[in-house]
Phi, psi and omega in degrees: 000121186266150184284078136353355213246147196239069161281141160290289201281172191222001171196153192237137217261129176284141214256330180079169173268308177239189157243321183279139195312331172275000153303298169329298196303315196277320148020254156004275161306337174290291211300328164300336187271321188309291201316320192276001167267322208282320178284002164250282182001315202254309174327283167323287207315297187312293181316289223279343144302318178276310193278000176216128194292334230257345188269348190267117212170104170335331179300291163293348186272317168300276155354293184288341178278322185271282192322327178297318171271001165270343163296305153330308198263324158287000180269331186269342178269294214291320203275342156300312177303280179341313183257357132285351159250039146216023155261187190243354149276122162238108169250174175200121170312168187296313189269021169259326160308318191266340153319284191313310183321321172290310200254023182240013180250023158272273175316298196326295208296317188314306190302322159345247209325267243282357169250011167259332175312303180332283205296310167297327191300312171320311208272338178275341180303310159259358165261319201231045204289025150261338162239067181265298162353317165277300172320303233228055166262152199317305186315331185242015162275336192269340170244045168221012156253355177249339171299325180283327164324304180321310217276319197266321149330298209270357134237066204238292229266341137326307198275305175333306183300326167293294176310352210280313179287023182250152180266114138308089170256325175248279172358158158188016171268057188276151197264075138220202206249331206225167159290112115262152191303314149314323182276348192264348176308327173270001169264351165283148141304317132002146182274124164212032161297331165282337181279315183302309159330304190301315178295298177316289177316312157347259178333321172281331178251031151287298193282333167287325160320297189280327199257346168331286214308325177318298195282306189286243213003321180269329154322260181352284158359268173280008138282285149010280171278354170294317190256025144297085212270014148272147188279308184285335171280314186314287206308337168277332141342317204276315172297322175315318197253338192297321200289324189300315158342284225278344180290315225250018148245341167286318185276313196275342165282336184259354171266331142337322188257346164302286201289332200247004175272149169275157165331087183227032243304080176246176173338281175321312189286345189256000196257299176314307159327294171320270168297031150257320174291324186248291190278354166296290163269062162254281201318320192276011153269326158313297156359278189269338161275296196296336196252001178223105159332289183316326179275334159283316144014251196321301197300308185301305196291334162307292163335299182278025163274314195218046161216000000 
């Protein structure tokens, strides 16, 4: 994909989380400690997921794949963010800015569909445990993971085209820690009311695409476990779905409010970032071992195979 844009600049200066250096510094170190969790986390997910047969299952299968974009998706923020808070220029040039822009609206968008995918799957599970088997067969778990790949690809490549075509001229500062596309708008020269318009409607049928399915699934659910009439078949129904419950109110509340909020890179806007980009995937493999019996299982039976 070739750049158009016929910008005078050619790189742009990040504004960070802080300017001071012992700030910076202590920074660092969070986010080094975040980052080596979150990749021995979603790593553990993965081994443990491949190596115990009890895990090959839609569920898990689905599991191991959101652990894979969440490895994905802190890989494309963090190791930058790393190296601007111990330089003392933090810049990133234009096509490494719309490179971060692609690649981070890829895992975001993948994971969309797949906790919504999630979220259907739950519903067949507990709606429908006699034909779960049927609903939920290998063959359409592998093409409702490559429609969300696809889906999520092809609007990565939508949201890009908008920036790609903006003239940059004076401006070169944007007030976040990473390139996002909100944030680069007020630094076009450009007309970008028509790009902003485009980003919303995106972001409102993304978000909406993925979260319907969520919302009926769950509808469904919890009609479902009320007219269980043991208190212990509710609650383990309940449990099946909670970790999923609680990552879906985590990933779609702070991302909603990144993309469809405006821009000021003020506290609140870099804090909300911050846990979508950064402490979400640390949290959602911590989520799902701790909240699923099966999966501290599998971790135990893994652990005594092979130490």
């Amino acid at each position: 994909m070739a750049l158009r844009n016929h910008s005078t600049i050619t790189e742009f200066i990040l504004l960070g989380l802080s300017a001071d250096p012992y700030i910076e510094a202590l920074l660092f170190m969070l986010f080094l400690v975040i980052y080596l969790l979150t990749l021995m986390g979603n790593l553990v997910m993965l081994l443990v997921n491949r190596a115990d047969s009890h895990l090959h299952m839609p569920m898990y299968f689905f599991l191991g794949n959101l652990s894979f974009l969440d490895l994905c998706f802190s890989s494309v923020t963090l190791p930058k963010l790393h190296e601007d808070l111990l330089s003392e220029k933090k810049t990133i040039s234009l096509v490494g800015c719309m490179a971060q822009v692609f690649f981070v609206f890829i895992p975001e968008g993948t994971e969309a569909f797949l906790l919504s995918v999630m979220a259907y799957d739950r519903y067949a599970a507990i709606c429908h445990p006699l034909l779960y088997g049927q609903l939920m067969s290998n063959q359409l778990c592998v093409r409702l993971l490559l429609t969300s790949w696809g889906l999520a690809s092809l609007n990565s490549v939508v949201i890009v085209l908008l920036a790609i075509h903006l003239d940059f001229c004076e401006a070169q500062t944007i007030h976040h820690y990473i390139c996002e596309l909100p944030s680069l708008f007020p630094l076009s020269c450009s007309d970008t009311s028509i790009n902003i318009n485009i980003l919303i409607c995106s972001t409102l049928l993304h978000g909406l695409g993925t979260f319907l399915p969520i919302f009926i699934s769950y509808t469904h659910i919890i009609s479902t476990i009320l007219s269980i009439s043991s208190t212990t078949g509710r609650n383990k129904a309940f449990c099946t779905c909670s970790s999923h419950l609680i990552a879906v109110i985590l990933f779609f509340g702070s991302g909603l409010v990144c993309y469809l909020m405006p821009t000021s890179g003020s506290s609140p806007d870099l804090l909300a970032s911050l846990q979508y980009s950064v402490v979400t995937p640390m949290l959602n493999p911590l989520i799902y071992s701790l909240k699923n019996k099966e999966v501290k299982t599998a971790l135990k039976r893994t652990l005594e195979k092979y130490l």
